[in-house]
N, C-alpha and C positions, 0 to 999 in steps of 0.2 A: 400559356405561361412559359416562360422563362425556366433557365434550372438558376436562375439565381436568388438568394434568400434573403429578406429583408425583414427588419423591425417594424409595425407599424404602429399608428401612431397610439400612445398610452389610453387618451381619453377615447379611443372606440372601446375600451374595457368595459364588456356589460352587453355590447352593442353587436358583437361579431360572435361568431360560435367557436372561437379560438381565443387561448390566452392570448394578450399582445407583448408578454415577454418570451415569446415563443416564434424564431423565425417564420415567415411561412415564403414558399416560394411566389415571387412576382415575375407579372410581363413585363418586359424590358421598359413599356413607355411610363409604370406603376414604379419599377426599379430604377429610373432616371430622377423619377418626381422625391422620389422617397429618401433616393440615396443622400445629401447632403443634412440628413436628418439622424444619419445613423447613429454618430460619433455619439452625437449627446443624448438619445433614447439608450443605447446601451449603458452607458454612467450610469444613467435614471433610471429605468427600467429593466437590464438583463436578470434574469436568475441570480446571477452571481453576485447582486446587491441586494438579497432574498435574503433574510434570518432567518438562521440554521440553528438545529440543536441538537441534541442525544439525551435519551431518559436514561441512566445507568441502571435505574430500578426496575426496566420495562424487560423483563429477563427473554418474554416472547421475543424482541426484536436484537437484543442485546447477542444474543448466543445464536441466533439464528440467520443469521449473515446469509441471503443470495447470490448463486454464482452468477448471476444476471442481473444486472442493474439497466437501464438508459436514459438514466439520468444523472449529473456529476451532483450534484446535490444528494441525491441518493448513496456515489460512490464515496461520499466524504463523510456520512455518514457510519456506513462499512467499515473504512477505513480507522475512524475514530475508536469504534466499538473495537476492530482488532487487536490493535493497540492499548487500549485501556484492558485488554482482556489477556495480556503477558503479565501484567502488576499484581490481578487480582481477578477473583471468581471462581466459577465452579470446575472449570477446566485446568487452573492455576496449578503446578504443584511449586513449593521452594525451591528445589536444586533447579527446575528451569532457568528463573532469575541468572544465575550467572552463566548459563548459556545463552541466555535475550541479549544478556548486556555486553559478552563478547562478540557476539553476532552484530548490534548494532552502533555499539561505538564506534566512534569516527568516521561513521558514512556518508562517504558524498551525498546520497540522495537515498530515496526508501521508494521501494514496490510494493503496492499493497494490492494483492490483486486474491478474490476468492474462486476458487476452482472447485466444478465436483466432478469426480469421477465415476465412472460403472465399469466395474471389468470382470471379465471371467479368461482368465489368461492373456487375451487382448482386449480392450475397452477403448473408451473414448474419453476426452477432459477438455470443457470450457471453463471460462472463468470472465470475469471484467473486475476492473480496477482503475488504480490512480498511480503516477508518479509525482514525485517531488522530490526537489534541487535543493542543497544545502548554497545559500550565496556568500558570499565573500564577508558581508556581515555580520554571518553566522544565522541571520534568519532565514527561511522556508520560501523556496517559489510557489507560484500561482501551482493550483492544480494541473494536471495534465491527465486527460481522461486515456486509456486504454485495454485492450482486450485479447483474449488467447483462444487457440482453442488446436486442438491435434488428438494425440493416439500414444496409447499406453499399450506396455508388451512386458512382460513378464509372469512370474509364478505369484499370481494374484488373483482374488475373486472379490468383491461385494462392491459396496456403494458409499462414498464417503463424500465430503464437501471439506477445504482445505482453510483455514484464512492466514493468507503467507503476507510476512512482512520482509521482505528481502532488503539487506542493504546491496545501495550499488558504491559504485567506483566511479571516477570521472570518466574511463571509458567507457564503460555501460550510457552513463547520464549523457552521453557524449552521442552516443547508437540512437537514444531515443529524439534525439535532439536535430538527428539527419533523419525526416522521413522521404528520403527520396528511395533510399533501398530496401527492401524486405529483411524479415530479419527470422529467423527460425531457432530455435532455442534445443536443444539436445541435452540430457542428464538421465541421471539414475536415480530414486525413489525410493526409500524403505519406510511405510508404513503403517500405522495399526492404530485403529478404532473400534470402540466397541461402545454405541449409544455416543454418550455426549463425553465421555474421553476418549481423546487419541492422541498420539502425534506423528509428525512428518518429518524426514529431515532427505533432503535433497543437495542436489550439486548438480548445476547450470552451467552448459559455455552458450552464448548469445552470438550467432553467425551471420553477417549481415552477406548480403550481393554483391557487394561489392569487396568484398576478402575479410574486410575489418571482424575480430570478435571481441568480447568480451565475457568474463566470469560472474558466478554468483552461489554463496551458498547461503540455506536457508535452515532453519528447526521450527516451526510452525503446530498450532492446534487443530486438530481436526477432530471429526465427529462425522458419528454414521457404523456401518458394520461393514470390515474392510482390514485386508489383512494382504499382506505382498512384499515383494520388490523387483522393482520395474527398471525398464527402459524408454523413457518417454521424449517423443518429441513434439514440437508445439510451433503455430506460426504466431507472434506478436504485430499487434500493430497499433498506432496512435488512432483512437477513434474521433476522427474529425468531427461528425455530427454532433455527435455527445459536446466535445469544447462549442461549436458551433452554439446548440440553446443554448449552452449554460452561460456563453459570454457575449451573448446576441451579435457577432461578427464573427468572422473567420480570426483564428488568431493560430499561430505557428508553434509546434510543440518549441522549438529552439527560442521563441519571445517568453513564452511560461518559464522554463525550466531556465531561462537564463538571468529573468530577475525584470525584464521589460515590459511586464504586465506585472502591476501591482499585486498584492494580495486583495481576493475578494472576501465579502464580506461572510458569506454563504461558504465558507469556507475556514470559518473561526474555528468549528467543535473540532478539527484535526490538528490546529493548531494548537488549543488547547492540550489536546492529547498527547502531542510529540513535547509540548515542553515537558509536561508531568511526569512522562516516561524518564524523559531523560535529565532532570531533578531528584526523581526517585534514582534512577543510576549513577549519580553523583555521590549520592546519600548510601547506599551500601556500600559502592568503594570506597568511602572513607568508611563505612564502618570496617570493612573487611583488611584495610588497612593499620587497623587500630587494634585488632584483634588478638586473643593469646598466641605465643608465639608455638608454631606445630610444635607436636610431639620431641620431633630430631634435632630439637632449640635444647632439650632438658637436658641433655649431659653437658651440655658447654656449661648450662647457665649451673648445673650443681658443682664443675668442676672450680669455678671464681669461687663458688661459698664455703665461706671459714668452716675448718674444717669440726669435726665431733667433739665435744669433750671426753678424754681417755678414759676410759673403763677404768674403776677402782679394782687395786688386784689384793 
């Protein structure tokens, strides 16, 4: 064999001890025969034309997010659940809300990646996730599959699992868009879970090899037993495999995140999710707009009002 990876053909489905939406690696004279076949078995046949879904009521799957996934179908799943789990649930509290929603208003793009961590003064933190591009007509790029993993240091002990929803910037969306250079992530950490409430709230610079950086901050739910605040650092990187099955050809994080690969289909329940989020975020700034005027409004507004009728003397 070849290291190169091909689609085969749909109707051996049944026939081979392998899904056939699932590359497998071919010998070059199999990858020759195969290749002019590829374009249009991926259309037909990739993952990424798979129906997707999320049970909101399945609370086991719903709150229990893996920091391990390897499959993007899997991570848009994740992703959806995170998402849908700022608005509402058992982690949920009100005043979040208006930190969700200055956090991810008008972001270029959104990180959704789940990390756990273990530490006992120093520890360790993986995670995988997804990226997505906000595009010019306001709708969401294809997925972009990616993954972390480094070292935690600080006055911290136990074990948590994180699900961050980061907004980015166009330079960030920008970083993930060159994967020619390595990219290593640096911030600080504060925080505390106990069982199935916690939260997180971080600050990110993203360093790339070649000089370039970029920023990021985040307030996230966590869950686990886990108490600190840290110094963490992390390497990022775009997991080509993971895009590879999910879009049965090689396809470039800068063709996803830039709007050159359509939206897949397998990829609806996160769509779903980001409109709703941010419908619902719509929906309290105008309430919060409408709202009574603070406390520091009441002497203006009593000083306009006609004044008492005089005491009889």
């Amino acid at each position: 064999c070849s290291s190169r990876t091909m689609l085969t053909p749909p109707f051996w489905e049944g026939r081979v001890a392998y899904a056939t939406r699932d590359p497998q690696r071919a010998c070059e004279a199999c990858a020759f025969t195969l290749a002019p076949w590829q374009k249009q078995w991926a259309s037909e046949n990739a993952n990424a034309n798979r129906t997707n879904s999320i049970a909101l009521d399945d609370y086991s799957t719903r709150y229990l997010n893996s920091p391990l996934r390897f499959t993007l179908g899997g991570e848009v799943r994740k992703a959806a659940y995170s998402l849908r789990n700022l608005n509402d649930g058992v982690n949920f509290w009100d005043r979040d809300a208006e930190y969700f929603d200055r956090q991810l208003a008008g972001a270029d793009g959104l990180l959704f990646l789940t990390v756990g961590k273990i530490a006992f003064i120093g520890g360790v933190r993986v995670g995988t996730g997804l990226v997505v591009a906000k595009l010019a007509d306001s709708s969401w790029s294809a997925p972009c599959a990616v993954g972390s993993f480094g070292f935690t240091f600080g006055a911290v002990v136990g074990a948590e699992v994180t699900d961050f929803v980061t907004p980015l910037d166009a330079a960030a969306i920008a970083e993930f868009c060159n994967t020619s250079t390595s990219k290593l992530t640096m911030g600080g950490e504060v925080s505390f879970a106990f069982g199935p409430l916690g939260r997180t709230a971080a600050g990110d610079g993203i360093l790339a090899s070649d000089g370039s950086t970029a920023s990021s901050t985040s307030y996230a739910q966590s869950r686990g037993f886990y108490g600190g605040v840290t110094v963490d650092g992390a390497y990022v990187k775009v997991r080509d495999d993971v895009n590879l099955k999910f879009y049965g050809r090689p396809v470039a994080a800068a063709d996803l995140l830039r709007g050159t690969e359509k939206q897949p289909t397998a990829a609806q329940p996160l769509y779903e999710q980001i409109n709703h989020f941010y419908a619902q975020l719509a929906i309290r700034d105008d309430q919060r707009l409408h709202a009574a005027p603070p406390y520091a409004d009441y002497p203006a507004a009593a000083a306009a009002a006609p004044p008492p009728p005089a005491a009889y003397h």
